[in-house]
DRENPA-3360 file (N, C-alpha, C; in nm, 2 decimals, always signed):
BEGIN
1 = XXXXXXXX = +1.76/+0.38/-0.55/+1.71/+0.51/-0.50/+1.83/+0.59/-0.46 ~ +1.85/+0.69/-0.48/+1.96/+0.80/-0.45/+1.95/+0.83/-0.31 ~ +2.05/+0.84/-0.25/+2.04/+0.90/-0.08/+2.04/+1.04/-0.09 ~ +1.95/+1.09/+0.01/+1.88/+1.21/+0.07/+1.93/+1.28/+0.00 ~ +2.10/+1.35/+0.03/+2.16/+1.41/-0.04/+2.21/+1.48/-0.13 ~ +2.18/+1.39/-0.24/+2.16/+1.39/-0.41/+2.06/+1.40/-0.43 ~ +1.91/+1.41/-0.41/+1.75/+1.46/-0.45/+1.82/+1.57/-0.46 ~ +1.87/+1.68/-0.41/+1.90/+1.83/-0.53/+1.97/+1.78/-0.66;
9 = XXXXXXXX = +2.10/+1.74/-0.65/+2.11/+1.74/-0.77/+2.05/+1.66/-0.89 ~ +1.96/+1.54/-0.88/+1.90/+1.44/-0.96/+1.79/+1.59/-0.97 ~ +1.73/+1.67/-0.92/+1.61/+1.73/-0.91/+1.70/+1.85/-1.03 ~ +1.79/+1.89/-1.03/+1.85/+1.95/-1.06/+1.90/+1.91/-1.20 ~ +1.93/+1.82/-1.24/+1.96/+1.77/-1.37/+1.83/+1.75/-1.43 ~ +1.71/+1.70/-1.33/+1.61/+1.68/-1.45/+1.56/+1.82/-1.48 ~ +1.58/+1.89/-1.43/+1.55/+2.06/-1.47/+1.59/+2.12/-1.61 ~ +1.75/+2.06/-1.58/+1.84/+2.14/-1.70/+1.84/+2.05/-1.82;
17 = XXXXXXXX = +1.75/+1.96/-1.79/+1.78/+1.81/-1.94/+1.66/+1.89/-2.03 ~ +1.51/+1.96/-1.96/+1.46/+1.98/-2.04/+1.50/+2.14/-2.11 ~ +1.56/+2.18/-2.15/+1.60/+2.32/-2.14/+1.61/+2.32/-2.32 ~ +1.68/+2.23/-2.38/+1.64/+2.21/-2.51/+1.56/+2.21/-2.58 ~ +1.42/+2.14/-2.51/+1.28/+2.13/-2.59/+1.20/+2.22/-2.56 ~ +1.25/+2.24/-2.44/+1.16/+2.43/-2.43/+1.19/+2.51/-2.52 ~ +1.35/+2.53/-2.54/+1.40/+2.60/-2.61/+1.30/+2.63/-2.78 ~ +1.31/+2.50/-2.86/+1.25/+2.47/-2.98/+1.11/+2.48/-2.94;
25 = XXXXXXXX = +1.06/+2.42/-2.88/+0.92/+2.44/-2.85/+0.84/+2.58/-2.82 ~ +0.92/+2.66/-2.77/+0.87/+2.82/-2.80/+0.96/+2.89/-2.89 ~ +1.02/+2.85/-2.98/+1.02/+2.91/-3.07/+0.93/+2.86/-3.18 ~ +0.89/+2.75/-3.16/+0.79/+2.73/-3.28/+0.65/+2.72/-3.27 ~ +0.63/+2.75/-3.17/+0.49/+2.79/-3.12/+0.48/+2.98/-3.19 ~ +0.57/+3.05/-3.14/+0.61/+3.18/-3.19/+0.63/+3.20/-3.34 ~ +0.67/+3.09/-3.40/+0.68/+3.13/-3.56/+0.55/+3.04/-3.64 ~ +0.46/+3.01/-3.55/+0.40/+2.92/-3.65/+0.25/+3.05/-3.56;
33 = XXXXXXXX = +0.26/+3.06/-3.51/+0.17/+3.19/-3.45/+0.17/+3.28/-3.59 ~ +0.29/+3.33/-3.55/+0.33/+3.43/-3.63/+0.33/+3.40/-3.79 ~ +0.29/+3.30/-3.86/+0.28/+3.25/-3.98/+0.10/+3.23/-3.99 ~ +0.06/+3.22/-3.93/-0.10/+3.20/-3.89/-0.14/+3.37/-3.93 ~ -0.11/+3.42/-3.84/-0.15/+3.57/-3.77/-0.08/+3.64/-3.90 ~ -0.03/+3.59/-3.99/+0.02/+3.68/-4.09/-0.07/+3.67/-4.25 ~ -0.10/+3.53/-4.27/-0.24/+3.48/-4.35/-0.34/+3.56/-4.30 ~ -0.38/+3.54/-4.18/-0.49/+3.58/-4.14/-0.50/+3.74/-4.23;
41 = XXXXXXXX = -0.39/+3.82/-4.16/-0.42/+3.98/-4.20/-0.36/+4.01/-4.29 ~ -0.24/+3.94/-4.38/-0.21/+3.99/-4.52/-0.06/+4.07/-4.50 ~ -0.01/+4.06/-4.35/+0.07/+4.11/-4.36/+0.24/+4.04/-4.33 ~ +0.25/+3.99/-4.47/+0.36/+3.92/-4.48/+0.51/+3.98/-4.47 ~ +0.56/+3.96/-4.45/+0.64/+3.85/-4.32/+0.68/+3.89/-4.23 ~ +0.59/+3.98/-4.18/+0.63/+4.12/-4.04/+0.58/+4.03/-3.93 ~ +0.45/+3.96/-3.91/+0.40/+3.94/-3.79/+0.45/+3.80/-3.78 ~ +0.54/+3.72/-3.88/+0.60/+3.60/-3.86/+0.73/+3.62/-3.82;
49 = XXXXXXXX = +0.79/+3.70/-3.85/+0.95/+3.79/-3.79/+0.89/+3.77/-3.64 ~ +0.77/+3.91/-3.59/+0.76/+3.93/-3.43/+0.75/+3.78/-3.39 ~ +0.67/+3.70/-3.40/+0.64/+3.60/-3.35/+0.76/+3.49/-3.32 ~ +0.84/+3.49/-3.43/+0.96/+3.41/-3.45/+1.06/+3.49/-3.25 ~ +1.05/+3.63/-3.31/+1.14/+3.70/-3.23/+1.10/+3.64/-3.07 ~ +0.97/+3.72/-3.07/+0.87/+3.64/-2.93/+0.91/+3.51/-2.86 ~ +0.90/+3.44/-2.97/+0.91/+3.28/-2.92/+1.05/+3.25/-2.86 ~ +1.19/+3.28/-2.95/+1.34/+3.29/-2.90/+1.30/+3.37/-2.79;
57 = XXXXXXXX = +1.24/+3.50/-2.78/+1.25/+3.56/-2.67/+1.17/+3.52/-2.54 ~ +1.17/+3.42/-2.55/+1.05/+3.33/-2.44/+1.09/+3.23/-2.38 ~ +1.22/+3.15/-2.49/+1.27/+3.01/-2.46/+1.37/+3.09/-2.41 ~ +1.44/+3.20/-2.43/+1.57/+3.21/-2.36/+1.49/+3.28/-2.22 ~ +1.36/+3.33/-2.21/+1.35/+3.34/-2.05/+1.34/+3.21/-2.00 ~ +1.26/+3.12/-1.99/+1.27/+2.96/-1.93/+1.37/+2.90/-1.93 ~ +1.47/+2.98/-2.07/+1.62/+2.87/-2.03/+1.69/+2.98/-1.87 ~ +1.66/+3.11/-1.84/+1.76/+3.12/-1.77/+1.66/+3.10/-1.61;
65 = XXXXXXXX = +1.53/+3.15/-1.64/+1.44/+3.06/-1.47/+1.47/+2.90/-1.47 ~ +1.50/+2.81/-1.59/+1.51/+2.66/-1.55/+1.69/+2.69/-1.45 ~ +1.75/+2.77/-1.54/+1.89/+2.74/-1.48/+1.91/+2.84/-1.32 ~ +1.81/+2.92/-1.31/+1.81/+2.97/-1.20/+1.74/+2.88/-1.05 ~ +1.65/+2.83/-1.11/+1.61/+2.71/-1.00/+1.67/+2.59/-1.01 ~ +1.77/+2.57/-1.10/+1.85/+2.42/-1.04/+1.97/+2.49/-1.00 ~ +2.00/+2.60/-0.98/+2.14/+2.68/-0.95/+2.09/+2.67/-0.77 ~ +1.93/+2.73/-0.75/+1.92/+2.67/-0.59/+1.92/+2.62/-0.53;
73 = XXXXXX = +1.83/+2.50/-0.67/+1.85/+2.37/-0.58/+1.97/+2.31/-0.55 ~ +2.07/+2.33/-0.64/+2.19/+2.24/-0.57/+2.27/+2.36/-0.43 ~ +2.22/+2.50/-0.44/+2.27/+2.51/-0.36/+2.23/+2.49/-0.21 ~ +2.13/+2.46/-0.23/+2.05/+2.40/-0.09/+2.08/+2.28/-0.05 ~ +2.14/+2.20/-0.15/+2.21/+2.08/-0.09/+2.32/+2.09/-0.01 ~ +2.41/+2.17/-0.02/+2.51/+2.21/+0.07/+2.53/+2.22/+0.15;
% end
C-alpha cells in the first residue's frame, strides 16, 4: 500500500496512463460516426472529414482536462 502521501501522485498517474485510449477512442467514435452519417445521407466524404475533425477535437479536450486534474492533484500533495 502506498503511504498517505503518494495517493496524489499514484491517483495522478493513473489519470495520465489513460490519455492514450481516450485519445483513439474519440477519434474513432468521430470517424466511424461520421462514415455512418455519410451512407446514411449520400454525402461523401464531408460528414466523415467533420466527424473525424470532432472526434481529434474531443480527445485533445479530455487529454488537456485529464492533464489538468492530475496537475492538481499532485499539487495538493505538497
Amino acid at each position: 500500500m502506498a503511504p498517505s502521501g503518494d495517493q496524489g501522485t499514484w491517483k495522478a498517474l493513473g489519470e495520465l496512463s489513460s490519455i492514450g485510449l481516450v485519445l483513439v477512442v474519440a477519434t474513432v467514435i468521430g470517424l466511424v460516426g461520421g462514415y455512418y452519417a455519410d451512407r446514411l445521407l449520400g454525402t461523401s466524404p464531408w460528414l466523415l472529414l467533420i466527424g473525424l475533425g470532432l472526434g481529434i477535437a474531443a480527445g485533445f479536450v479530455n487529454l488537456f482536462r485529464s492533464v489538468n486534474r492530475a496537475d492538481r492533484g499532485l499539487d495538493d500533495t505538497k
